[in-house]
KEVOTI-955226 format. One record per residue (C-alpha): x negated, y, z negated; residue in three letters. Coordinates in steps of 0.5 Angstrom, whole numbers, padded with zeros to 4 digits, always signed. Each point is the difference from the previous one (the first is absolute). Layout:
N
XYZALA/...
***
This chain:
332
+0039+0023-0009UNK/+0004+0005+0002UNK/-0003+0005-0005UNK/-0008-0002+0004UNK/+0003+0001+0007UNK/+0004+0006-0001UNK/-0006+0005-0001UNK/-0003-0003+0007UNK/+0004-0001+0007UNK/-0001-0006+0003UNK/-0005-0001+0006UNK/-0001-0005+0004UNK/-0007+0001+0000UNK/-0005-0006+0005UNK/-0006-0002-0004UNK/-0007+0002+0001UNK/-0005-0005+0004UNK/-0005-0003-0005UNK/-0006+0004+0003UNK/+0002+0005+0004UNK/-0003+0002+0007UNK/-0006+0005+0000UNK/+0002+0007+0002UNK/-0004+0006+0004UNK/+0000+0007-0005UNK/+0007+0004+0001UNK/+0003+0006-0001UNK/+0007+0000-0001UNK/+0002-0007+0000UNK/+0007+0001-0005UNK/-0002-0003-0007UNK/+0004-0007-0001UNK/+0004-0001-0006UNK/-0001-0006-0005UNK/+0007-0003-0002UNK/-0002-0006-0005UNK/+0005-0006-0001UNK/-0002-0001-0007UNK/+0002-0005-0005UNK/+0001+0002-0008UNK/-0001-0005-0005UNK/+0001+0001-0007UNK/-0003-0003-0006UNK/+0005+0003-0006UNK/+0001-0007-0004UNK/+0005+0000-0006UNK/-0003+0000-0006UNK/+0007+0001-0005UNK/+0003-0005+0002UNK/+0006+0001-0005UNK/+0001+0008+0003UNK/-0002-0003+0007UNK/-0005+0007+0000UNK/-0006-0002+0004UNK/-0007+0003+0000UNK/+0001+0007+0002UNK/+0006+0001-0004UNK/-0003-0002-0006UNK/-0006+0004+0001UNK/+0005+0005+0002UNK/-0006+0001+0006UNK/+0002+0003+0007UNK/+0005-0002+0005UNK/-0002-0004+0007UNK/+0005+0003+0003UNK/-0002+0007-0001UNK/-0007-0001+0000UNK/+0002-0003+0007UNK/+0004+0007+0001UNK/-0005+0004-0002UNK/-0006-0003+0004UNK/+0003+0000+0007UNK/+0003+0007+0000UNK/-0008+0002-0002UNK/-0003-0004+0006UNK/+0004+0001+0004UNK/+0000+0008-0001UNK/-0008-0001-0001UNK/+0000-0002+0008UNK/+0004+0004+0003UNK/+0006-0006+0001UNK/-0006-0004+0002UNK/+0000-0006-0004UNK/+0005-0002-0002UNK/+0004-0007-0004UNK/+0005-0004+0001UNK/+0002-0006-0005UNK/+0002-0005+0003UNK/+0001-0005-0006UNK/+0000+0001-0007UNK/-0001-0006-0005UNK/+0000+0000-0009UNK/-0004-0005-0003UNK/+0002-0002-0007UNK/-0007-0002-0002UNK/-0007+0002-0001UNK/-0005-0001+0006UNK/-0005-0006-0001UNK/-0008+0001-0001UNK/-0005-0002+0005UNK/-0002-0006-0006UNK/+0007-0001+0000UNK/+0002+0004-0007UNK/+0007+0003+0000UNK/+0003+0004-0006UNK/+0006-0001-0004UNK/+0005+0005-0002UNK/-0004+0000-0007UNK/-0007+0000+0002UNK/+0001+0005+0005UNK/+0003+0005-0005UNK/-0006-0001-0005UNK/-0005+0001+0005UNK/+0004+0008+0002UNK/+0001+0000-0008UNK/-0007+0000-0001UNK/+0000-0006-0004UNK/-0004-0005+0004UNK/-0005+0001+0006UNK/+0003-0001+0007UNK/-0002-0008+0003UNK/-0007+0001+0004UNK/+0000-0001+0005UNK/+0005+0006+0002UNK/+0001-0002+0008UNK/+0006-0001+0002UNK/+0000-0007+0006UNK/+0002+0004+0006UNK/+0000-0006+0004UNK/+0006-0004-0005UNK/+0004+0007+0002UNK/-0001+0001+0008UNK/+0002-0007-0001UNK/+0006-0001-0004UNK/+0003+0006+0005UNK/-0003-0002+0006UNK/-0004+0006+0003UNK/-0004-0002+0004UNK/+0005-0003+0004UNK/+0003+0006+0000UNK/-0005+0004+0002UNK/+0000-0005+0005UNK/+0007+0001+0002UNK/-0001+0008+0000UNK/+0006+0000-0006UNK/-0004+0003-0004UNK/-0006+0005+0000UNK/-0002+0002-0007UNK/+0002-0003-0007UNK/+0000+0003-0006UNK/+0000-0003-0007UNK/+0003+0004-0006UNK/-0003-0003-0006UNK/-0004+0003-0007UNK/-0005+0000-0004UNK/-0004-0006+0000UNK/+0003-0003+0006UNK/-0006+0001+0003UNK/+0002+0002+0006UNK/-0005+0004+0005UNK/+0002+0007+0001UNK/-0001-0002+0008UNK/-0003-0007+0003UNK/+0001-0002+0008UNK/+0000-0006+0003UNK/+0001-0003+0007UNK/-0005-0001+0006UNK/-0006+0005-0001UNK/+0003+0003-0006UNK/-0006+0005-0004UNK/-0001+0003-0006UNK/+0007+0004-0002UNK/-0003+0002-0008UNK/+0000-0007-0001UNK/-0003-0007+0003UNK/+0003-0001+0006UNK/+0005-0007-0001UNK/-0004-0006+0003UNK/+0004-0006+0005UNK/+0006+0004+0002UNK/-0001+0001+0007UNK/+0006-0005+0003UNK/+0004+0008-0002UNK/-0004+0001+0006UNK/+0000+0008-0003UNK/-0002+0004-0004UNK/+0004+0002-0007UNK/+0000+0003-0006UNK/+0002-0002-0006UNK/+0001+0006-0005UNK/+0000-0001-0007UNK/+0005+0005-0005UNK/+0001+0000-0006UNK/+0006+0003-0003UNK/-0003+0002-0006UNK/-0002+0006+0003UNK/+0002+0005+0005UNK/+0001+0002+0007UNK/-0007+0003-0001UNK/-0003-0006-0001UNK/+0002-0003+0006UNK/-0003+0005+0004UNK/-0006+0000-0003UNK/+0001-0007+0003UNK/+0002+0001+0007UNK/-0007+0006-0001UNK/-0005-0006-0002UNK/+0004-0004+0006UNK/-0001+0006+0005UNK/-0007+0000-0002UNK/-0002-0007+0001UNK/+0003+0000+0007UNK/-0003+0007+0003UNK/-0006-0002-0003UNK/+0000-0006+0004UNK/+0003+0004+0006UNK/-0006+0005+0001UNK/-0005-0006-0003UNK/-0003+0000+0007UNK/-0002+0008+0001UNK/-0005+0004-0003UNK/+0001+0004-0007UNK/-0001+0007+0005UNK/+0005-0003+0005UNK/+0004-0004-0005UNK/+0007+0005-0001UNK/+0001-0003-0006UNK/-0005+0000-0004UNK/+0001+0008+0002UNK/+0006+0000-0004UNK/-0001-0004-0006UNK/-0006+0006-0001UNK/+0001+0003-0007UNK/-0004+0006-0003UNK/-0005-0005-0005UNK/-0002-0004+0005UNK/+0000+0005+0005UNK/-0001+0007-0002UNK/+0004+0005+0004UNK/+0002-0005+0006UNK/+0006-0002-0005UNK/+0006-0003+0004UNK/+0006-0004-0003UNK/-0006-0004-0005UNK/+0004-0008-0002UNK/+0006-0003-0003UNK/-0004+0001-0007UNK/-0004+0007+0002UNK/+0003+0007+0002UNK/-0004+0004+0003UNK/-0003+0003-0006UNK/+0000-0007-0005UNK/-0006+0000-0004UNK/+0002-0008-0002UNK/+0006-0005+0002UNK/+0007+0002-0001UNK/-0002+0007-0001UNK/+0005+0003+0003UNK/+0003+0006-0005UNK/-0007+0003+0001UNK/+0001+0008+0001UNK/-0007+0001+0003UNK/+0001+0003+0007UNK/-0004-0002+0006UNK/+0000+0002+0008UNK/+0003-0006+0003UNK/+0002-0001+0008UNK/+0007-0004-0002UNK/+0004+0005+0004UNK/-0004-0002+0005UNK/+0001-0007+0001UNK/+0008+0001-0002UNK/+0001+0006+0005UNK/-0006-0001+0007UNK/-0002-0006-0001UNK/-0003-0004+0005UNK/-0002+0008+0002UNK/-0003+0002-0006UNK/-0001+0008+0000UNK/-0005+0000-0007UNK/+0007+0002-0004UNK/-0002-0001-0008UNK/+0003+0003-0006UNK/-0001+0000-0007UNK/+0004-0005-0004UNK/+0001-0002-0006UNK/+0005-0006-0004UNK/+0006+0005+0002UNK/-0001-0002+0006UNK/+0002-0007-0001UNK/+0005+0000-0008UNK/-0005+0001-0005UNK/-0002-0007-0001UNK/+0006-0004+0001UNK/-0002-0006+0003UNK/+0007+0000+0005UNK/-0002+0007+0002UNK/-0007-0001+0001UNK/+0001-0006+0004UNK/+0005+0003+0005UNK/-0004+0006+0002UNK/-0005-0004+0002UNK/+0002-0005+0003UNK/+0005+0006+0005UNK/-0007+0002+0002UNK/-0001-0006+0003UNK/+0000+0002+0008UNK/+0006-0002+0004UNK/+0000+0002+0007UNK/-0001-0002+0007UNK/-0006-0002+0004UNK/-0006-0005-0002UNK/-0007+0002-0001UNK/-0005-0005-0001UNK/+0004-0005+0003UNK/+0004+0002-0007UNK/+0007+0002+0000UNK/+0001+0007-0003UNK/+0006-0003-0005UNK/-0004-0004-0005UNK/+0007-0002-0003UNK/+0000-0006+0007UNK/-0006-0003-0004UNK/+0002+0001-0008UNK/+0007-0004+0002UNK/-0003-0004+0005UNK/-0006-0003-0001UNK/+0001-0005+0006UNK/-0002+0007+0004UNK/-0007+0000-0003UNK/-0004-0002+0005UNK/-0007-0004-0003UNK/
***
């Protein structure tokens, strides 16, 4: 673990209250920084047992540990130092996760099913409950050593790229998990897969960011509502483009269209540079802007767009990173 806690300081940071207390609209209150206690674990079993090569070897897919690199220097970039995380433990499972019907790959099946010999089990789900029991974490929410978890897993695993649990837990690009309020917060558990890249695991945390923003500003009217200002893009907007969604620039005609060279006016420097005081700043931009359609790059210059300054408006902080990691701060 001393590779994990080497990319952060450790801080000791007090625990949220469960709901926080209703505030009145500031101007300058400092914007808070989030330090996530998170728990790592790694589903990469053995499958050649003779060369001890466990999945991830074998399939020659990517490494945890660089992903994990790779994916906190992002966030960590992206907010401005804000939102940071901190592993507390990490643990290896040499086995494949069980189904919610209580089905378990082997080694052999397993890699028919990636070889395309036969079709996955159905159903695909995996039983969060036997996994937030076997490593006891609501009792370590409960006892605030952990914040997040984090589960590396691969295809078929079956895995959710983000689900919530805890009192009043909400939608969070899945269904939120029942009967886990003994955590007596709220959490997230995200799911990455270590088949593909730091990119993915921010389309990941882009989907999370979403759920939870939505949840943020559900209470406001869409004129009032600052984040369905943001996510404007040019199609469902015609020149009032802003930053568009994790799978919309601002000039994507369909999903995941990022390398689309059309050049539209967008307001994104003004969110990036005279937020919460817009100045009616816009540019034209095209996939330049954001890496001509690679997913990573893509991702990043969204997700810096995200504000993250002092003060309050609508009783809603100016830095949305306290409410993307930390849901316990959404008030419903």
């Amino acid at each position: 673990m001393n590779f994990f806690n080497s990319l952060f300081p450790k801080r000791k940071v007090s625990p949220p209250p469960t709901q926080p207390t209703l505030v009145t609209d500031s101007s300058d209150e400092p914007p808070q920084v989030t330090i996530l206690k998170t728990l790592v674990i790694v589903y990469d079993p053995v499958v050649e047992r003779a060369a001890g090569k466990k999945l991830s070897q074998y399939m020659h897919w990517n490494s945890v540990e660089e992903l994990a690199k790779g994916y906190m220097s992002d966030i960590l970039q992206v907010s401005g130092g804000l939102a940071r995380h901190q592993i507390v433990q990490r643990i290896d499972v040499d086995d494949f996760p069980a189904k919610v019907d209580g089905y378990k790959y082997d080694a052999a099946t397993y890699l028919n099913v990636v070889r395309g010999g036969i079709r996955p089990h159905n159903p695909d789900e995996v039983d969060y409950h036997a996994i937030i029991e076997r490593f006891n974490i609501l009792e370590n929410v409960a006892r605030n050593e952990i914040d997040e978890v984090w589960v590396f897993n691969f295809p078929h695993a079956g895995f959710y790229e983000s689900i919530m649990g805890g009192p009043g837990a909400f939608w969070c690009n899945a269904p939120p998990l029942r009967n886990t309020e003994s955590s007596l917060r709220r959490f997230v558990i995200m799911g990455f897969s270590y088949e593909r890249g730091v990119g993915e695991m921010l389309e990941n945390m882009g989907h999370r960011a979403e759920s939870i923003l939505e949840k943020t500003f559900e209470k406001l009217p869409d004129d009032v509502s600052l984040w369905k200002r943001f996510t404007r893009y040019e199609k469902t907007h015609p020149g009032h483009a802003a930053l568009g969604n994790v799978h919309f620039a601002p000039n994507s005609e369909h999903d995941y269209d990022w390398n689309n060279s059309s050049t539209v006016l967008s307001e994104c420097d003004d969110w990036l540079y005279n937020f919460p005081n817009f100045k009616g700043v816009t540019r034209v931009v095209t996939s330049v802007d954001w890496g001509h359609g690679d997913i990573r790059e893509h991702h990043k210059w969204w997700l810096n767009h995200f504000p993250k300054t002092a003060g309050r408006r609508n009783r809603i902080h100016n830095n949305w990173w306290q409410y993307i990691m930390n849901p316990n701060n959404v008030l419903i």
